[in-house]
N, C-alpha and C positions, 0 to 999 in steps of 0.2 A: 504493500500500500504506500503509493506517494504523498507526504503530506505535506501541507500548503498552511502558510501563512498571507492573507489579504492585509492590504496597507491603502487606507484611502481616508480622507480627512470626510468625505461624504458618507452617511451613515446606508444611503437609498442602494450606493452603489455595491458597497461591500454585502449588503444582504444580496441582491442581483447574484454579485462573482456567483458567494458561495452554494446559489442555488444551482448555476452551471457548475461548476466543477464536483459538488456531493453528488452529483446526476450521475457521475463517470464511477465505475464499480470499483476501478484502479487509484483512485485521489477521494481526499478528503481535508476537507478543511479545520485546520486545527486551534485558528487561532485568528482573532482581527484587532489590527492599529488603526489608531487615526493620523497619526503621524509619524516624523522620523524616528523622533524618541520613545515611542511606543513600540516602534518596529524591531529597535534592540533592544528594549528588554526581553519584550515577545519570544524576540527569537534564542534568547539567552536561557530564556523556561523551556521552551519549547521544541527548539531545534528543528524546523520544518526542512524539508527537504527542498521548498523551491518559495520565497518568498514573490507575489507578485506585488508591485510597487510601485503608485502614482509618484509622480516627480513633484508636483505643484502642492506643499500639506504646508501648515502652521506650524511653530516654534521649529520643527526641523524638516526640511523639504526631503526628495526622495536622493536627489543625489547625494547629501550626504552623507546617508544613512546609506545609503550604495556602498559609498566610500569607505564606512564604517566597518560594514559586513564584508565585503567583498573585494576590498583595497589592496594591493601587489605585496602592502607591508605585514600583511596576515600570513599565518603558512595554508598551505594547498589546502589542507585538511578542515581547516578550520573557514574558508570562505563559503558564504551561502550563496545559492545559487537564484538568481535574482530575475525578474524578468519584469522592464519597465512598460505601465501600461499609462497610456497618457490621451487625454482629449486634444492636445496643442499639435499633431504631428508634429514634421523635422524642426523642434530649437536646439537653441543653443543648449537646454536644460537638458535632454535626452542625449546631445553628443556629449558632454557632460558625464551624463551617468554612465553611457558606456566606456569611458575612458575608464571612469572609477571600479569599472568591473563586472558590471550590468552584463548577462551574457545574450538577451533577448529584448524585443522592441516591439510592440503592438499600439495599434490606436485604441480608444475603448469603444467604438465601434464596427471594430473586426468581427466577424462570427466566432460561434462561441465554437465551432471545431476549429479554427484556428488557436484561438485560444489554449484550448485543451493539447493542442499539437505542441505550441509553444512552453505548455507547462511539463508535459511528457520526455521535452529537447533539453529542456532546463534539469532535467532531474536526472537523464542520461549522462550528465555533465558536459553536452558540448553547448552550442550555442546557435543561435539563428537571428536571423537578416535579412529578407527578400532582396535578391537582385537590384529591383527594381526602387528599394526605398537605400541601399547601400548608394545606387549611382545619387537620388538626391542629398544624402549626406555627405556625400563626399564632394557635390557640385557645389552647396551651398555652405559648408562648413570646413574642410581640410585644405582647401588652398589658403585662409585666412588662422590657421593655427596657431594660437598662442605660442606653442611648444614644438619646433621644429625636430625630428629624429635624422641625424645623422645615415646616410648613407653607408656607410663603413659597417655600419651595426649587421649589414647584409653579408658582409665578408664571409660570415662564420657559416653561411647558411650553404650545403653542396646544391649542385646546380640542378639536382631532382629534387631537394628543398626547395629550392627557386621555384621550381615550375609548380610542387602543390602549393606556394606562398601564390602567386600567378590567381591560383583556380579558385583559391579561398577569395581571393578579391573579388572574382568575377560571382561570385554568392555560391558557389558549385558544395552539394551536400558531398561527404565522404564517398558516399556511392557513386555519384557524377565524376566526382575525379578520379576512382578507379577505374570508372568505363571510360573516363578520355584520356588514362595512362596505360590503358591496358593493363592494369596489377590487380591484386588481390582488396579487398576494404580493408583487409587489417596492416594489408601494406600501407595503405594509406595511412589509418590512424596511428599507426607509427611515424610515419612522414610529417605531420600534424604537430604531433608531441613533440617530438625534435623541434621543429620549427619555434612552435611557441616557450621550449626550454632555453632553446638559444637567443631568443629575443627578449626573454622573459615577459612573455606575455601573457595573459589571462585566459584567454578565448580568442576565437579565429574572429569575434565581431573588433577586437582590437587590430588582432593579423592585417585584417583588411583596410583596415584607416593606417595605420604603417606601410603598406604596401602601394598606396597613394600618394600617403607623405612625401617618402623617399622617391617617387619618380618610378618605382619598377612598373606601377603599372598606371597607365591614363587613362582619362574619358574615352571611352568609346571602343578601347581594347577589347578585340574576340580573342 
């Protein structure tokens, strides 16, 4: 059983989640915040397998409470598996939280099998992104980066690293890039892990705003 902690300063909406997600035979809702600071202690009782997390909450917003639980400076072990859901689409506040460690990105009016997808990716521990919402965050937010990453940081990566860093940019799930490498999936998810060891990254949703940064890969790249 997956369990879930809901984070929403709106009381209407956090009843809504948990009525889709107790629906699913596999999750179950363990626990509700209304804000950041509610989120960690929550999650310090509780321990839930995937917290979902509005960005926009009182006394402490989602990202820092992101940052909190799920921050680079935490060990592996102990980061929660986070998945921000927000009414604002692409802000600054959403590229934000995925910097901080957020490994998932939803609007709140996604469907709720999406939803449930995204909760299921989060609790597997990898991460997700559509394609199609990676190119807008990456059109309207990683050219103007606070925090520029070094090119060189890619050195360390071999050149079939390079090409799964490539396919994680282009939003490609682990299955997709073993069918366009022709290898096995667990090749892949070896190739992944290396990747984000070497980079010391979180998740492939960071992999990919890195892989923009530095120039390996551009708008519009197939």
């Amino acid at each position: 059983m997956t369990t879930v902690l809901v984070v929403d300063d709106q009381a209407l909406v956090r009843v809504g989640l948990r009525l889709i997600i107790d629906a699913q035979p596999d999750l179950q809702v363990v626990g509700e915040a209304a804000d950041g600071r509610e989120a960690i202690e929550s999650h310090r009782r509780l321990r839930p397998d995937v917290i979902v997390m509005d960005i926009r909450m009182p006394n402490m917003d989602g990202v820092e409470a992101t940052r909190r639980l799920a921050g680079p400076d935490l060990p592996a072990g102990q980061r929660a598996g986070i998945l921000i859901l927000t009414t604002f689409d692409l802000d600054e506040y959403v590229v934000d939280a995925l910097r901080a460690g957020a490994s998932a990105f939803l609007l709140k009016d996604a469907p709720p099998a999406e939803l449930i997808q995204a909760i299921r990716v989060v609790a597997a521990g990898e991460a997700m992104l559509a394609p199609a919402v990676t190119k807008r965050l990456i059109t309207q937010f990683v050219g103007r980066a606070k925090t520029r990453v070094s090119r060189v940081a890619l050195d360390q990566l071999t050149e079939r690293e390079l090409e799964v860093l490539k396919l994680i940019a282009r939003g490609l799930s682990n299955a997709q890039i073993a069918e366009e490498l022709t290898v096995g999936e667990a090749t892949v998810k070896t190739h992944v892990a290396r990747v984000l060891d070497k980079l010391e990254l979180q998740n492939r949703v960071q992999a990919a705003i890195l892989a923009y940064e530095t120039g390996l890969v551009e708008l519009g790249t197939r």
